[in-house]
N, C-alpha and C positions, 0 to 999 in steps of 0.2 A: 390529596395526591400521594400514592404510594410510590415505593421505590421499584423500578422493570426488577423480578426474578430473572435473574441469570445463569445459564450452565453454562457449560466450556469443556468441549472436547480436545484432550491435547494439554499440553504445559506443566505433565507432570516434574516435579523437581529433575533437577538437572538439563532443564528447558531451560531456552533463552527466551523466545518471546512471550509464550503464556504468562509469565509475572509481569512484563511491560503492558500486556493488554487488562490484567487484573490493577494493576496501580492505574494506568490511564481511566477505564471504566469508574475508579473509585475515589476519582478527584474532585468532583463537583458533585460525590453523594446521590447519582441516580439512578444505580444497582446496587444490589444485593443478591450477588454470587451462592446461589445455594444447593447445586446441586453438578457434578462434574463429571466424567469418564476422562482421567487425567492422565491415564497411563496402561500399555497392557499389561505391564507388570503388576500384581497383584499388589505387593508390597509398597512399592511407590508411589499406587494409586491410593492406597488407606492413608500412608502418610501424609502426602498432599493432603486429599480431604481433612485430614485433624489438624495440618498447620495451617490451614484455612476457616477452620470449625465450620467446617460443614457435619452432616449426620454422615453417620457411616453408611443406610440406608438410601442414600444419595449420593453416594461415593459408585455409581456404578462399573463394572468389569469392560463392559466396550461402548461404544458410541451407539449401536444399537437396543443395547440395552436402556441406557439412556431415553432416547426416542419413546422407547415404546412405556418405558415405565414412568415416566412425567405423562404422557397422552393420559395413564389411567386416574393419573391423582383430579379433584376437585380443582374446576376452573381460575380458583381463588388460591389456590397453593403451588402450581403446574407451574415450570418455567414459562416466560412470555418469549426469551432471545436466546439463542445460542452462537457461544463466540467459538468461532473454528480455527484454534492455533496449532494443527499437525500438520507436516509435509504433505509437500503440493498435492502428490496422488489422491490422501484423501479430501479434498478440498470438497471436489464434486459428491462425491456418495452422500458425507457427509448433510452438507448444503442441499442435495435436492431432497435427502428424509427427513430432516428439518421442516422444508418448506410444506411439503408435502403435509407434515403433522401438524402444520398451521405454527409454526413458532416464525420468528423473526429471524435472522442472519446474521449475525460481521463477520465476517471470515479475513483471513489473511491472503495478501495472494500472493504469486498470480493464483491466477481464480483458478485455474485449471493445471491438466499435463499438456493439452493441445487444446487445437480450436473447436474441434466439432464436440468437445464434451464440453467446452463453454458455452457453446450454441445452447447445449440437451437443457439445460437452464430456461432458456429463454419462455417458453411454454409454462412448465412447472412453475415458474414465479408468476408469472402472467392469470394461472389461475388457483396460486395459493390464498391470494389476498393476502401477502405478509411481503415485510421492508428486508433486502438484501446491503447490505453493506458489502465494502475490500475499503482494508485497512492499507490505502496508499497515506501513509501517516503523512510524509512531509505536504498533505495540501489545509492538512490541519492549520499549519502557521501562518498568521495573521500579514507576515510581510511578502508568503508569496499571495495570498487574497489584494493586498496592495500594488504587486505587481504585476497581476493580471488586472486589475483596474487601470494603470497607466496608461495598459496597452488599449483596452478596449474602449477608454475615453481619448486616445489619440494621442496622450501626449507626447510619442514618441514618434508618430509621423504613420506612417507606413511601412510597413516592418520589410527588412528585407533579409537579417543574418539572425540565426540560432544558435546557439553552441551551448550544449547541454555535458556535463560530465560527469562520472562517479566511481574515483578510484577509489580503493581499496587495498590493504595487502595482505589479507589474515590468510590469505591459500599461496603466498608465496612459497610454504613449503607441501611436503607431500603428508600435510595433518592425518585425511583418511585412513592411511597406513597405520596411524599411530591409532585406531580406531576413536578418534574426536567425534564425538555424535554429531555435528554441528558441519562436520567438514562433511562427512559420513554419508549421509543421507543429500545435501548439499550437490554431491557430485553422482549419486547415483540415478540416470537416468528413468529406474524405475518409480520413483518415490518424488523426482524434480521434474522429469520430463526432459524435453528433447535439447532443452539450452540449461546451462547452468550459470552461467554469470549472465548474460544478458535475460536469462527466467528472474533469478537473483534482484537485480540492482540494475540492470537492463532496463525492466519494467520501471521502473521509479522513475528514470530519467527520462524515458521516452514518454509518460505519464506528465513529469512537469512540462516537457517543452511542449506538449498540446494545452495543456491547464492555463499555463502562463500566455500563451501566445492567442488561446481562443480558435487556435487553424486546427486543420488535421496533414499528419502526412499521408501524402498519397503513394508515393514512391521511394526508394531505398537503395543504398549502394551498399552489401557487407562485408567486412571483414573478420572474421571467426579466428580464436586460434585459443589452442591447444598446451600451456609452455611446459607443464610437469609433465614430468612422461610416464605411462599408465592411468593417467586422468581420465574417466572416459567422458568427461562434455569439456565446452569452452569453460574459460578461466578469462579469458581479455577478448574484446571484440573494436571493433570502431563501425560506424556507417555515416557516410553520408545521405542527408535526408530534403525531398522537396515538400515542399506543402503548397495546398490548396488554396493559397493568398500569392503564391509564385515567390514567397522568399525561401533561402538553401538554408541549409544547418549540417550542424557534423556533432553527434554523437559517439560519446565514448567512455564505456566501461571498463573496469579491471577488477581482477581480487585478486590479482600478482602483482601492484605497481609496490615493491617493499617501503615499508615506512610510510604510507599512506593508512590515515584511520578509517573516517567515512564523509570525504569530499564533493558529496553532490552537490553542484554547482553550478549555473545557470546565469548566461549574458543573452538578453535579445537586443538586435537592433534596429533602428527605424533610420529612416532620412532625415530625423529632429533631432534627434538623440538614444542612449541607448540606458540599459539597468542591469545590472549583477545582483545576485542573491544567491548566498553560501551559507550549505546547511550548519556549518561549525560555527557559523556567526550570526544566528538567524534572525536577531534581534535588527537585524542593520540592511538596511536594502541602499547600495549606491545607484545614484541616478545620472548619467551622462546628458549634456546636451552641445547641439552645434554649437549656442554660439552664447553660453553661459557655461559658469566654472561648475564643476562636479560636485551634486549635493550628498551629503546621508540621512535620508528617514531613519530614524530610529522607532521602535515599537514601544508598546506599553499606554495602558489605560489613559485615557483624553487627548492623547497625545496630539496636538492642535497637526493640519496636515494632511490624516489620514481616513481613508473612507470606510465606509459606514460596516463595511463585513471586514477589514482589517482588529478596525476598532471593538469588535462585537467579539472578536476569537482572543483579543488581549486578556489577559483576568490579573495584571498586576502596575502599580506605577513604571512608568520609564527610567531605564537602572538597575531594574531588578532580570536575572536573567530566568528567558519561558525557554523549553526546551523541548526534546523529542518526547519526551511525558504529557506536556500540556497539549500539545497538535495531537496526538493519540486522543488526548482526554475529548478537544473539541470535537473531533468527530462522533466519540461517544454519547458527549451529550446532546448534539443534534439530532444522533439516532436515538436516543431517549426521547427527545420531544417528537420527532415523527410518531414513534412508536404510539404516543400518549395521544396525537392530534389524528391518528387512525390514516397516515398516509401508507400508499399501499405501489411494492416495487420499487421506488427510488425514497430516500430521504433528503432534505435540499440542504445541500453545503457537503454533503458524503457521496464520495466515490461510490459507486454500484455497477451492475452487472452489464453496463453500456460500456466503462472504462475498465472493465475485465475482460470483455469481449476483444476491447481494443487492444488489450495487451498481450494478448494471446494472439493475435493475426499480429503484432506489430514480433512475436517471436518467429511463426508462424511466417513468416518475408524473410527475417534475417537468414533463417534456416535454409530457407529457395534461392535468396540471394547468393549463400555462398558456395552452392550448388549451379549455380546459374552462368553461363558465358554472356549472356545479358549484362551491360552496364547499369542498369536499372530494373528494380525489379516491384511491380505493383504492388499496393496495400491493400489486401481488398476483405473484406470480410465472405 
């Protein structure tokens, strides 16, 4: 067994997520990063490649170049997967030349800038015969696999409340002005698309409360807004949501709540009892019930308790703390082993291009919603 050849368009230095997906990828040893388009800056791009040791001949100038010059090399030397860590815009081009070229996928999402370019996907993967990944990291961790087990072995009843949240406050000020790459691009509609905090961190949250709960929403109530002035997308939103099991929920995003780090946070409840799981503590899932005192599972290897896919994403004893690295990394190395077991379109245990579609209509409502004199307003793909 070799290790998957990996490229990576995207995450030249002064990047935030391309090192998180090169460390998560390189934690359980089942890539070998060798070949990149990291930047279109010439300079930035050669330096990444050598603080990476990769060849400079593999160091290529844009992402199509990329493409087309791995396709020429021997079967046995050619990257197998490309990880896609640049702004939203190019997610798709990206991803469909890719697939197109017979490589494999992880991309970042959301998957797209709208819906109908996350559609154009659906075909193209369909007859690439190669695995798409989206990197919704937080389904990586083992105690929300645990808390969508509760829900879907009953032990909470039948679910009736959702409350999903993910403040934030790094765009409390007006960063982009100060030309912050990160803010930058962030709020530029060209490059993020038509939402920016619910595109953002929107998707994460609307992502766990279907994960966790196993429902889909069907309908949406939104609220959008604006707080810096010359912003041009949302920064805070809220909605209420129904789903397809008939329980409510109320969603709620920010990147202006000040003094907030990164609080995605999740309570469902049932008519038995209910569960919390908070991304800052993720080792710890609290369990409610009617008519017993409130437990906490904790995570971590054997830890008696815990079911069989919780258990499986752990990689250290109980006490020891896993983090936004290790859920990154389990994704990874699921999609390693798909990659190796020849599964083709979805990997099992990884987000893909079913729950990028979703996120993208679940942006795709809010935006209708808050255009809408409708009290509700459908989810439809």
């Amino acid at each position: 067994m070799q290790k998957i050849r990996l490229g990576m368009v995207g995450g030249g230095q002064g990047a935030f997520i391309g090192a998180v997906h090169r460390a998560a990828a390189g934690l359980d040893g089942q890539y070998d990063l060798v070949a990149g388009a990291f930047s279109r800056n010439p300079e930035n791009n050669l330096a990444t490649a050598t603080q990476l040791c990769i060849a400079a001949d593999r160091a290529y100038p844009s992402w199509e170049a990329l493409i087309e010059g791995e396709k020429q090399l021997p079967a046995d030397k050619r990257i197998q997967a490309v990880a896609v860590v640049t702004p939203n815009h190019l997610h798709v081009p990206v991803t469909k030349a890719a697939l197109e070229a017979g490589f494999n996928v992880f991309c970042e999402k959301p998957l797209a800038i709208n819906l109908d370019e996350a559609k154009s996907l659906e075909s193209v993967l369909a007859s690439s015969g190669a695995l798409l990944g989206l990197a919704h990291t937080y389904i990586g961790y083992p105690m929300v696999w645990q808390a969508r087990h509760l829900v879907a072995t009953g032990k909470l009843g039948t679910i009736r409340k959702v409350y999903v949240e993910y403040p934030q406050g790094w765009l409390s000020n007006n960063l982009e002005a100060s030309e912050n790459k990160q803010a930058s691009w962030r709020t530029d509609p060209a490059q993020s698309g038509g939402s920016g905090c619910m595109g953002d961190i929107g998707t994460h949250a609307f992502n766990m409360a279907e994960f966790v709960t196993g429902s889909k929403v069907t309908h949406l109530c939104a609220d959008l807004h604006t707080h810096i002035p010359g912003r041009r997308l949302d920064d805070d939103g809220a909605a209420f949501l129904k789903f397809d099991n008939n329980a409510s929920g109320v969603l709620i995003a920010s990147q202006v709540a000040a003094g907030e780090e990164n609080g995605l946070k999740i309570r469902v409840y049932g008519d038995k009892g209910g569960l919390e799981w908070f991304q800052m503590r993720p080792d710890s899932l609290i369990v409610r019930s009617l008519d017993a005192p409130m437990t906490i599972l904790r995570g971590g290897q054997g830890q008696p308790g815990l079911c069989e896919e919780a258990l499986k994403r752990c990689r250290i004893p109980v006490g020891h703390p896993e983090g936004y690295l290790e859920a990154m990394g389990n994704l990874y190395t699921l999609f390693a082993q798909a990659i190796r077991n020849g599964q083709q379109g979805a990997a099992d245990g990884v987000p893909g291009l079913a729950e990028g579609i979703r996120g993208m209509a679940f942006i795709a409502t809010m935006l209708e919603s808050q255009n809408s004199e409708q009290k509700w307003t459908a989810l439809s793909l």
